[in-house]
BABAVO-785382 format. One record per residue (C-alpha): x, y, z; residue in one letter. Coordinates in steps of 0.2 Angstrom, whole numbers, padded with zeros to 4 digits, always signed. Layout:
BABAVO-785382
XYZA;...
This chain:
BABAVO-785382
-0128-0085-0200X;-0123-0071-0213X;-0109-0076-0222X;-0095-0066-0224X;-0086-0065-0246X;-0071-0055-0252X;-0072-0051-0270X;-0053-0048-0278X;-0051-0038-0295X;-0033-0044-0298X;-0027-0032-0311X;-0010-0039-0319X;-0005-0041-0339X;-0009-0059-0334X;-0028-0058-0330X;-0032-0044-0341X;-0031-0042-0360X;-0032-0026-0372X;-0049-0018-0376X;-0046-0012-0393X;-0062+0003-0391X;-0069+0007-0374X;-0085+0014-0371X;-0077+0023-0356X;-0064+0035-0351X;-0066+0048-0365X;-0063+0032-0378X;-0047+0028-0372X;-0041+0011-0373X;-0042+0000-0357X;-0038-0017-0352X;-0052-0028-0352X;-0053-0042-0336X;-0049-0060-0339X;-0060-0073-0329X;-0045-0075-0318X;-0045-0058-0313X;-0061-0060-0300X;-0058-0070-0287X;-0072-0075-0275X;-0066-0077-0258X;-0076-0083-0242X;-0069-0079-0226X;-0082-0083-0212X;-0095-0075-0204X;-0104-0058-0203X;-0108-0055-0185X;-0111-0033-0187X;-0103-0017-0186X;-0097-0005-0172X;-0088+0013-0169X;-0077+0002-0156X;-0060-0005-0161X;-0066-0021-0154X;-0081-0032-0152X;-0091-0026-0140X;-0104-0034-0129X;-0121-0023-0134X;-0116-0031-0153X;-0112-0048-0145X;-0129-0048-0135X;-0138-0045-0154X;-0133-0061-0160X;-0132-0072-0143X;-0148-0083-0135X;-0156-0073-0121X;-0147-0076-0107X;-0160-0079-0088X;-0163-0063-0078X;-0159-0076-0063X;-0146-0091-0063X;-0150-0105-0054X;-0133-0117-0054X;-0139-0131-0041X;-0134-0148-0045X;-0133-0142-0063X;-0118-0147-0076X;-0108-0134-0081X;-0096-0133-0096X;-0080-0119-0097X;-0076-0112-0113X;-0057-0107-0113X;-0050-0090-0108X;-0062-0087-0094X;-0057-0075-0078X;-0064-0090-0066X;-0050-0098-0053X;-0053-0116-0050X;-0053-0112-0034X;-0066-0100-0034X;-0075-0116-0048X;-0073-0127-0031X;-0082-0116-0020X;-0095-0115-0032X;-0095-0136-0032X;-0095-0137-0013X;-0109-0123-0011X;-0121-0131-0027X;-0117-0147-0027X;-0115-0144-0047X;-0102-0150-0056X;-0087-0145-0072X;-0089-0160-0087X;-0079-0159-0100X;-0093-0164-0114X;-0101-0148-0121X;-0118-0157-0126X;-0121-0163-0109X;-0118-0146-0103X;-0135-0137-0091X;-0125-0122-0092X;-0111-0117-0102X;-0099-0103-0097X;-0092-0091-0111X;-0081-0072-0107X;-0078-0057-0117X;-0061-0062-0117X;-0065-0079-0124X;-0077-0072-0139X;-0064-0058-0143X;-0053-0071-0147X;-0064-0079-0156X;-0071-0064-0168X;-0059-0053-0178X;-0062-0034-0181X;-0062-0029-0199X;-0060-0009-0206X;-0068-0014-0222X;-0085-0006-0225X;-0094-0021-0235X;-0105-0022-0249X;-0123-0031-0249X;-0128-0041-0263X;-0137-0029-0270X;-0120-0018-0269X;-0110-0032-0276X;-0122-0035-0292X;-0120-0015-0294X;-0103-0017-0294X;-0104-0031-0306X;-0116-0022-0316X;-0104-0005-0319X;-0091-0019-0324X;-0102-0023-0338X;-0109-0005-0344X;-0090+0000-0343X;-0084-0012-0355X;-0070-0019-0345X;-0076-0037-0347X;-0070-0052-0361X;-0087-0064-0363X;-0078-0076-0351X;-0077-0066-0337X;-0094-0059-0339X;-0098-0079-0334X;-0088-0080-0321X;-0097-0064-0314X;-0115-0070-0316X;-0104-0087-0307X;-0100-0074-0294X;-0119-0070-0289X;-0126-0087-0289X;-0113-0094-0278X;-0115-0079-0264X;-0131-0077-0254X;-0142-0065-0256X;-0140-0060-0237X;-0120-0060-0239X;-0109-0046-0235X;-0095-0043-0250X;-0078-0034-0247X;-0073-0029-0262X;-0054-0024-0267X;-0046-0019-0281X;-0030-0027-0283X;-0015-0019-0292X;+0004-0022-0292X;+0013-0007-0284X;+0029-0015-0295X;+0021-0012-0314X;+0029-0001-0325X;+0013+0010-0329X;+0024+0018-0344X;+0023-0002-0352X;+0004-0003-0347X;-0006+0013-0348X;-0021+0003-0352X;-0019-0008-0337X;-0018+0007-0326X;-0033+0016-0335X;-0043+0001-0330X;-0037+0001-0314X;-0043+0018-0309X;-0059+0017-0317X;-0063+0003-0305X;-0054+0011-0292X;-0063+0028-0293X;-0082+0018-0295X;-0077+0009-0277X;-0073+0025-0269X;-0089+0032-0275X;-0100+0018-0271X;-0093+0008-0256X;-0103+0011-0243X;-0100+0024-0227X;-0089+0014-0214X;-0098+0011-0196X;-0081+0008-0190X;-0075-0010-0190X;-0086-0024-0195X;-0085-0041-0181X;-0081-0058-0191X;-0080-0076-0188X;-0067-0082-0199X;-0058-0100-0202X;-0071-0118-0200X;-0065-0122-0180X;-0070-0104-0174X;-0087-0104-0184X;-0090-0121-0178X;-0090-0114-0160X;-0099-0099-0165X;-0113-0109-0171X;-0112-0119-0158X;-0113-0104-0144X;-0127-0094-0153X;-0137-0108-0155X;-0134-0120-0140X;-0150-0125-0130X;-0140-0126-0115X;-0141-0109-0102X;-0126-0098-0108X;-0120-0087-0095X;-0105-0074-0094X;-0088-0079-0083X;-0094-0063-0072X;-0109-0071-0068X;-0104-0082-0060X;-0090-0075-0051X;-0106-0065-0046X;-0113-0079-0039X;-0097-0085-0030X;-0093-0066-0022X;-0111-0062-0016X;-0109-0063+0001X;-0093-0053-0002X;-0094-0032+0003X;-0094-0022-0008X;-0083-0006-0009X;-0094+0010-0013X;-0086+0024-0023X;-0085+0034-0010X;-0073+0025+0000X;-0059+0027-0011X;-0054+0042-0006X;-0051+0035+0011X;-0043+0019+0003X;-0031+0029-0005X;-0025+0037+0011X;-0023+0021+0020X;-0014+0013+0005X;-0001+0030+0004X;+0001+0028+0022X;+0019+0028+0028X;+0013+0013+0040X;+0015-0001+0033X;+0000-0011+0045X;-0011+0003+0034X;-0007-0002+0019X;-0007-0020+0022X;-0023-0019+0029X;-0031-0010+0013X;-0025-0021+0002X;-0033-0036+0012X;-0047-0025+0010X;-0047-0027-0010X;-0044-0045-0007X;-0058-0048+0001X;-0071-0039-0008X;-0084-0042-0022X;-0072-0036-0035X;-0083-0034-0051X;-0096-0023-0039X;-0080-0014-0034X;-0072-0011-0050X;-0070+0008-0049X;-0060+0008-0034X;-0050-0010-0033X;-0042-0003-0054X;-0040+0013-0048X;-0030+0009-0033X;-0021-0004-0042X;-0016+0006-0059X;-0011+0022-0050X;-0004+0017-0034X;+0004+0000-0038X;+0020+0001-0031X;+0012+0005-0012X;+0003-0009-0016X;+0018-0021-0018X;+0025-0013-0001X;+0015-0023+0011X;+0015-0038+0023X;+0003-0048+0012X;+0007-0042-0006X;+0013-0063-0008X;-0002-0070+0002X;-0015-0081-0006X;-0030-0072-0006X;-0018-0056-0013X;-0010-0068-0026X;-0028-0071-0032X;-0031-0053-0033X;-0014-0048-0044X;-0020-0063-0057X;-0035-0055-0060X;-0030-0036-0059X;-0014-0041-0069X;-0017-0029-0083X;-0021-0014-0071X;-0003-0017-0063X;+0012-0005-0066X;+0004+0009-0065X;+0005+0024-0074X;+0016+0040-0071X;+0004+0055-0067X;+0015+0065-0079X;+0011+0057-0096X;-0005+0058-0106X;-0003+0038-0111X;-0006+0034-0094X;-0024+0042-0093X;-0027+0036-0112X;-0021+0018-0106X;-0031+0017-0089X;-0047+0020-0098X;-0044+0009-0115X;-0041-0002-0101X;-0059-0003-0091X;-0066-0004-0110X;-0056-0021-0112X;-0064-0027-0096X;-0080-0018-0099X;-0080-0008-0085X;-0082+0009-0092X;-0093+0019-0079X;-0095+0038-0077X;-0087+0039-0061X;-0070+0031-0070X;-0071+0045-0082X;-0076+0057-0073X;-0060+0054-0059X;-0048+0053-0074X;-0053+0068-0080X;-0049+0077-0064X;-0032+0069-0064X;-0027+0072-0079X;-0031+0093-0078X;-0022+0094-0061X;-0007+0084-0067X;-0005+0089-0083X;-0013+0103-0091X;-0017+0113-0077X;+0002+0117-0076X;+0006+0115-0093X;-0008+0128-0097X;-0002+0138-0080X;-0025+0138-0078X;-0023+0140-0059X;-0011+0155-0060X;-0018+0171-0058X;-0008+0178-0072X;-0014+0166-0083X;-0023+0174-0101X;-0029+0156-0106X;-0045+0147-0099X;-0044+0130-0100X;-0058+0122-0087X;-0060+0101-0088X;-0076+0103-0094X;-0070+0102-0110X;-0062+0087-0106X;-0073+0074-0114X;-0073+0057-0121X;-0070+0054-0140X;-0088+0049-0147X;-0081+0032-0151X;-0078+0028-0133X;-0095+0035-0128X;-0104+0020-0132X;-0093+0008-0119X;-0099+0017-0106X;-0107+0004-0095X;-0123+0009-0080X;-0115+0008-0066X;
């Protein structure tokens, strides 16, 4: 595991002391940095970098064992890792049909169940670009040329180096009060903007946010997943496994769904709805969010909206419900950030947002469809930011 180090420069009249001569700076006088002034840090666990604003599976599948093109669960032992979208009573089905069983001792585990929801949870985003340790002793290095450091800190840099590996990622920060009186300390802000200007120069280009592991328990159970012996498989899969024999609902029905849910029969809508209750939801994923973010509340107007098999469905559509209102750009931006949380991102998706939002918005904010119009604005040139690209999944 690459381990993961922030490197403080604390610059304060305590941690610094005056440097009669510098060799920097046109020959002005700086402070030079006190041992107490660089503080090593380690915070955890380097997993990578992404353009995403969270961890995303492609990274996750880097650094995760291989997981089996086919998943055989008979009789087998399977563990569940917390925060996964699996009902117990879809886990009962799945004991009845298998004869396999749920223990509650990881190392005894055939099979051990983990989520995206679960290892989000467990690994943090960080907008700091890091430094390798060939950056860090750069770093170190300018500290020295610069003439910024006592004899004391000089040893406690060279501490610094031998006590990060050389496979490390360093964030490093240069720390200054915003509450000094820079008039009583010129040297002390000299100092600071020479460091300041060197990091700006030399850290590296961002890749977006960098996945870490941080704190003992969750690198404990990071270690653990990446390197368990056991077959690691995704909550999905096996709800897979459970809905197989379940239909599923093609992108092309949902224009007829969506009539029969905005029926003013209520039979009709009741009877779509059981439809989305009854089908392989994860195969259907286009349609059964897309019905249920834009057309909640003729959802909630039905004979069944408090049965079972619905109930089952609300729980795990719960962050598709409400709905957006057709007339405000959140409600597109929302919808899709949405199918990137639950990594369901397809074309199609895209593609039928689009549409909505130029008919509902900015076809008749930009008046495109009247024939008086002077401005052309066709949806082609609606398209996704680059960053979001990326989450788009094969449908």
């Amino acid at each position: 595991m690459i381990k993961k180090f922030n490197l403080h420069i604390n610059i304060t009249p305590e941690t610094t002391v005056t440097n009669d001569i510098s060799i920097v700076n046109n020959n002005e006088k700086t402070n030079k940095l006190l041992p107490d002034a660089i503080v090593l840090e380690e915070v955890g666990v380097y997993i990578g970098s992404t353009n995403g604003w969270q961890m995303e599976k492609k990274l996750l599948d880097s650094v995760l064992p291989k997981r089996p093109d086919i998943i055989d669960i008979q009789d087998k032992k399977l563990y569940r890792w917390p925060h996964l979208d699996l009902p117990r009573q879809k886990v009962d089905l799945l004991k009845d049909k298998f004869n396999c069983k749920v223990i509650r001792n990881v190392d005894k585990a055939d099979i051990e169940i983990i989520s995206m929801n679960g290892m989000r949870k467990l690994i943090e985003m960080d907008w700091h670009a890091s430094f390798t340790y060939s950056g860090m002793y750069a770093f170190l290095t300018f500290l020295k040329a610069a003439d910024i450091l006592t004899e004391s800190s000089l040893s406690r840099c060279r501490q610094v180096l031998d006590g990060v590996p050389k496979e490390s990622r360093i964030n490093i920060t240069r720390d200054y009060p915003w509450n000094i009186d820079s008039s009583k300390y010129p040297e002390l802000l000299d100092t600071s903007k020479i460091i300041a200007k060197h990091l700006d120069n030399e850290r590296p280009k961002s890749n977006g946010r960098e996945a870490i592991v941080k704190g003992k328990d969750k690198v404990d159970i990071y270690h653990h997943i990446i390197n368990t012996s056991s077959q690691l498989v995704f909550d999905v899969d096996i709800n897979n496994i459970i809905d197989e024999d379940l239909a599923v609902i093609e992108n092309t029905e949902l224009e007829n769904i969506t009539q029969m849910i905005k029926s003013t029969d209520r039979e009709n809508r009741s009877l779509a709805l059981e439809m989305l209750a009854n089908c392989n939801v994860n195969k259907s994923f286009d349609v059964v969010s897309n019905i249920y973010y834009w057309h909640y509340d003729w959802l909630k107007d039905t004979n069944n909206w408090n049965t079972v098999n619905v109930k089952a469905l609300r729980a795990k559509m719960k962050t598709f419900e409400g709905g957006g209102s057709i007339g405000t750009i959140y409600s597109y931006n929302s919808y899709i950030k949405n199918l990137v949380e639950h990594d369901k991102l397809t074309k199609f998706a895209i593609d039928d947002t689009r549409k909505r939002l130029y008919k509902n918005i900015i076809s008749d904010l930009a008046g495109t469809d009247n024939k008086g119009a002077v401005f052309n604005i066709d949806i082609e040139s609606l398209t996704l930011k680059n960053e979001l690209i990326e989450n788009i999944i094969n449908e």
